[in-house]
C-alpha positions as CSV (number, residue, x, y, z in Angstrom):
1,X,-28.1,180.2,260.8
2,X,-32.1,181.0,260.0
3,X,-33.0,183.6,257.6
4,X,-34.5,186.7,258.1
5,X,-35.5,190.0,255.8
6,X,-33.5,193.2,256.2
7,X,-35.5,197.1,257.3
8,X,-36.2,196.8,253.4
9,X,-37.0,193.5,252.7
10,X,-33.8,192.1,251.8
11,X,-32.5,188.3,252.8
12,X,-30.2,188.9,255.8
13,X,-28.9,186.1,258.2
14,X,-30.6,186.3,261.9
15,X,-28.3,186.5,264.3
16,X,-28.1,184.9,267.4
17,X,-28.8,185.8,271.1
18,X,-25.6,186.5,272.0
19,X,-24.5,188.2,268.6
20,X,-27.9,190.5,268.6
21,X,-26.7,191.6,272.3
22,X,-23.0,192.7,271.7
23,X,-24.1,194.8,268.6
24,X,-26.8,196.3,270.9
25,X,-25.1,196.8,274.0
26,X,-21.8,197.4,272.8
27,X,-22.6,200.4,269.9
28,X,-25.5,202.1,272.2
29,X,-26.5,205.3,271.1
30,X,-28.7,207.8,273.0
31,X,-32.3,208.5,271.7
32,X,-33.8,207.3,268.3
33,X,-32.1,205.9,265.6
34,X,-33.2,206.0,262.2
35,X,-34.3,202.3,262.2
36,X,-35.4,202.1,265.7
37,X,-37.1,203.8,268.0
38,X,-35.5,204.7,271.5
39,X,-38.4,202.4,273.7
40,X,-38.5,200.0,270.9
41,X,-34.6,199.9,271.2
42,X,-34.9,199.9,275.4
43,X,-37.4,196.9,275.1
44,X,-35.4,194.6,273.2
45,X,-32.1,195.3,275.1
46,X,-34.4,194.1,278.1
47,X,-35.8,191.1,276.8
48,X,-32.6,189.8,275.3
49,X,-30.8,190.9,278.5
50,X,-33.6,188.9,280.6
51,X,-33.3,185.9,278.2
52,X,-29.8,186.1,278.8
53,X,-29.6,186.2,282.6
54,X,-31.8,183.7,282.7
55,X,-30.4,180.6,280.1
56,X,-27.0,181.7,279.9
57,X,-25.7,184.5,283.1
58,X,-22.1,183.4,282.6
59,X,-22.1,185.3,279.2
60,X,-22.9,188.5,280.9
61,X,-20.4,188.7,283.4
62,X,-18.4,187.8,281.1
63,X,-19.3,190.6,278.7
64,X,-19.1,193.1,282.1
65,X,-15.3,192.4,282.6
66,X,-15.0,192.2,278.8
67,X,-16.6,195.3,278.2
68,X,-14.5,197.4,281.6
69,X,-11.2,195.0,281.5
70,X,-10.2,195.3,277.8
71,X,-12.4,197.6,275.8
72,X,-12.5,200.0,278.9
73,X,-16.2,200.9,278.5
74,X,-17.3,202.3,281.7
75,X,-21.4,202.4,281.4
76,X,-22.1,198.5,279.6
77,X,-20.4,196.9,282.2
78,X,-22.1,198.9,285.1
79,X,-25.8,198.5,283.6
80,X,-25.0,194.7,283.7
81,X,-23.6,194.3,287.2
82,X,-27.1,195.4,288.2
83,X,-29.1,193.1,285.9
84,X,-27.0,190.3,287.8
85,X,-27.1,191.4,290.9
86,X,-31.4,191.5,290.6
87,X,-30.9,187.8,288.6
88,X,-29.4,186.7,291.6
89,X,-32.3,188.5,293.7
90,X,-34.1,185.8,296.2
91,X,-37.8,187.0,293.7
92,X,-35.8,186.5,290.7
93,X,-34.2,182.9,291.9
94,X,-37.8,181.9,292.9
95,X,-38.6,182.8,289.4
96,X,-36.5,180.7,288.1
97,X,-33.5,182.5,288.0
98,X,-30.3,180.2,287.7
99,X,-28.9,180.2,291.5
100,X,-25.1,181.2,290.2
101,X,-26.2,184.7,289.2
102,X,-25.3,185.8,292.9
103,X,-21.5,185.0,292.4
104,X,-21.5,185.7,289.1
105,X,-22.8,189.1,290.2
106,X,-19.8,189.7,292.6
107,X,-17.4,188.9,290.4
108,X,-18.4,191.0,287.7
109,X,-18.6,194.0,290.5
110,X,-14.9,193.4,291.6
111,X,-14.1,193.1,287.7
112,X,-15.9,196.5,286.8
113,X,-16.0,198.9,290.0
114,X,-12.5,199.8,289.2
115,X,-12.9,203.8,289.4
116,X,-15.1,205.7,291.7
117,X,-18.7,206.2,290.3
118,X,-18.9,202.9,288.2
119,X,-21.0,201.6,291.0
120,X,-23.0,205.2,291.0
121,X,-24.4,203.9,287.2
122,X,-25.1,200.7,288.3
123,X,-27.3,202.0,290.7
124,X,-28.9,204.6,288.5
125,X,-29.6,202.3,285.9
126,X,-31.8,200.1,287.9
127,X,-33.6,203.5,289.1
128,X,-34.0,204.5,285.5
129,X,-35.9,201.1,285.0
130,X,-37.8,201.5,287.8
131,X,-36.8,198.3,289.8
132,X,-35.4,197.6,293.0
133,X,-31.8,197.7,294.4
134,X,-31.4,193.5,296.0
135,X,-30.2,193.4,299.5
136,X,-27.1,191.8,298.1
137,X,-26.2,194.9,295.6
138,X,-26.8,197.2,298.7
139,X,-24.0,195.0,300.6
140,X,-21.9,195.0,297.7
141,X,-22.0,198.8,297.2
142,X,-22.0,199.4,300.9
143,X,-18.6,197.6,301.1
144,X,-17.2,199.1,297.9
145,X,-18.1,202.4,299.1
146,X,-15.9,201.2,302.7
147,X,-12.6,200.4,300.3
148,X,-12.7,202.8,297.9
149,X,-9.7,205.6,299.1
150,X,-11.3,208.9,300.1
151,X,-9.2,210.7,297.1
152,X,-11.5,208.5,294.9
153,X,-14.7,209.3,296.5
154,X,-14.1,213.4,296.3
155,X,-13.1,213.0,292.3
156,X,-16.0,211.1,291.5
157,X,-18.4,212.7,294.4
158,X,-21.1,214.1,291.5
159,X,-23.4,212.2,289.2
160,X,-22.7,211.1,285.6
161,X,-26.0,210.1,284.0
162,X,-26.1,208.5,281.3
163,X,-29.2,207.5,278.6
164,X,-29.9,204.6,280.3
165,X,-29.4,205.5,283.9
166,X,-30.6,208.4,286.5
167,X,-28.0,211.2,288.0
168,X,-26.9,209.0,291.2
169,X,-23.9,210.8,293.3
170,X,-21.8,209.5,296.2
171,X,-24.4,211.6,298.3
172,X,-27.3,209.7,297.1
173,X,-25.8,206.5,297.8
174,X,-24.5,207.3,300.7
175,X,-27.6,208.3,302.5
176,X,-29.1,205.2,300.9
177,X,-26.1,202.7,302.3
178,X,-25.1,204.3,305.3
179,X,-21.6,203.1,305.0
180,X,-19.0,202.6,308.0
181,X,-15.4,204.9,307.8
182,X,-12.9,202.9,308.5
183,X,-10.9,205.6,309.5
184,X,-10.8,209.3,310.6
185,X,-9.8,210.6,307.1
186,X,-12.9,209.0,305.9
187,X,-15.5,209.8,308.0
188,X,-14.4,213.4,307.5
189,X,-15.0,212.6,303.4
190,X,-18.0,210.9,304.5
191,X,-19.5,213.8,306.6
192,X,-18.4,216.7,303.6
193,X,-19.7,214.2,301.0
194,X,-22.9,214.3,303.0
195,X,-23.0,218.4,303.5
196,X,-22.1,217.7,307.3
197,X,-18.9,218.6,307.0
198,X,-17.2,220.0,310.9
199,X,-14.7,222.9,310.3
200,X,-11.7,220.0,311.3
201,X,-13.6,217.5,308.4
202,X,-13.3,220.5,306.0
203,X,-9.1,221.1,306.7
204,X,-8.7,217.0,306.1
205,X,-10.5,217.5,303.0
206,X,-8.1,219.9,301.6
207,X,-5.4,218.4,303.0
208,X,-6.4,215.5,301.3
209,X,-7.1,217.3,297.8
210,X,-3.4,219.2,298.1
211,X,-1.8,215.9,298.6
212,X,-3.7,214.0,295.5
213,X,-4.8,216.9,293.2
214,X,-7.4,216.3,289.8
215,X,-6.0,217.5,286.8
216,X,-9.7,218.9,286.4
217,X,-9.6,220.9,289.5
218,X,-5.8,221.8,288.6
219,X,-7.5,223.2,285.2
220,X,-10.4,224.9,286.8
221,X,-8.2,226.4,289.3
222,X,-5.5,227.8,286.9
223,X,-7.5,228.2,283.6
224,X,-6.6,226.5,280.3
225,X,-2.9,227.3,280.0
226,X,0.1,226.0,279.1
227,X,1.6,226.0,282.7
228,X,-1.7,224.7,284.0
229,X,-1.4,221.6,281.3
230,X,2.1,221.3,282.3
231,X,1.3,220.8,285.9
232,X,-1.6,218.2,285.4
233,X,0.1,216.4,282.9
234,X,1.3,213.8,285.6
235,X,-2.2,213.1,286.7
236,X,-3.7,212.4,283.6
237,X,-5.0,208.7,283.1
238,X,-4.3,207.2,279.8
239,X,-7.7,207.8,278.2
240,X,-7.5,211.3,279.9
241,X,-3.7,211.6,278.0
242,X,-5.1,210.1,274.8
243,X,-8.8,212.9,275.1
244,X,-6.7,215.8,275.4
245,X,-3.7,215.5,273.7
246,X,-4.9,218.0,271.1
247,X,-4.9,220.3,274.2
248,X,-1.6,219.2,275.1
């Protein structure tokens, strides 16, 4: 392994590709560090990431499911979804791009969609970079947005920016991916998602949020007491459980 000099001049080993990624991606921390700017830090995640997609795009899907499978990080794996999905881009493949991005792409989705706004980041992340959503992300999310249960859509309806990605909410990306209900139940989600909600799509809509209730809204709804904890301690997740057990 090469040589390099440490921030104050010290021998240090350089590390490779793949190792300089994971540190980056994998301990990200909003705004400036003491040794690196934020735009100096945003540049080199980009250009390793582009290096990346381009001699070795197996690695980063990989990393996706890693990163949302088994160290259940939400944002890495949704910021590289969308730099395969434009690797796999017909530009990007013209430009050299290695052809297997595409599936590599959709199986990272399927690996890290697993909630209901993971596909909200992936979006805003390309937004905050200022490129384009490819035609085969808008199919992707389009169908994504067609399985996900209408419960799922109404938890996760508002955006979640993050610092590397624009507020994106299921409203944005539906009026961006005009999506097809499969049934009644969602087309009334789709419509009150979309503030067109009928008095009848309204009713569903509660009926729907009484028969799968958010231990946020239970909280909101009841304030921050021991009965209220006791009652949305069944519809905690396990991270949720593991956040608030001081609460608990």
């Amino acid at each position: 392994m090469p040589l390099s000099f440490t921030h104050e001049g010290g021998l240090a080993l350089t590390p490779s590709e793949r190792g300089e990624f994971l540190a980056l991606v994998l301990n990200w921390l909003p705004g400036s560090t003491f040794y690196e700017g934020k735009g100096e830090r945003e540049r080199r995640y980009l250009a390793l990431l582009s290096s990346l997609l381009l001699h070795d795009p197996g690695f980063v899907a990989d990393l996706a499911a890693y990163s949302r499978q088994v160290l259940g990080l939400r944002t890495v794996g949704a910021y590289l979804v969308g730099a395969l999905f434009l690797a796999g881009s017909e530009v990007s493949r013209r430009a050299g791009y290695p052809s297997e991005a595409r599936a590599l792409a959709l199986r990272a989705a399927r690996a890290v969609w697993r909630r209901g706004d993971e596909h909200l980041q992936t979006l805003g992340h390309l937004a905050y970079l200022g490129l384009p959503f490819p035609k085969l992300l808008r199919q992707a999310v389009r169908a994504h947005l067609e399985a996900l249960p209408p419960h799922r859509l109404l938890k996760h309806r508002k955006a979640n920016p993050t610092s590397l990605s624009r507020a994106f909410s299921q409203r944005d990306a539906l009026r961006l991916l005009h999506p097809r209900p499969r049934d009644r139940t969602q087309e009334a989600v789709f419509r009150f998602l979309l503030g067109k909600a009928t008095p009848e799509d309204r009713s569903l809509v509660e009926v729907l949020r009484g028969e799968r209730p958010t231990w946020e809204g239970l909280l909101s709804a009841r304030g921050n007491t021991q009965e209220a904890w006791r009652e949305a301690l069944p519809h905690l997740g396990a991270l949720a459980l593991v956040r608030n057990l001081r609460n608990l």
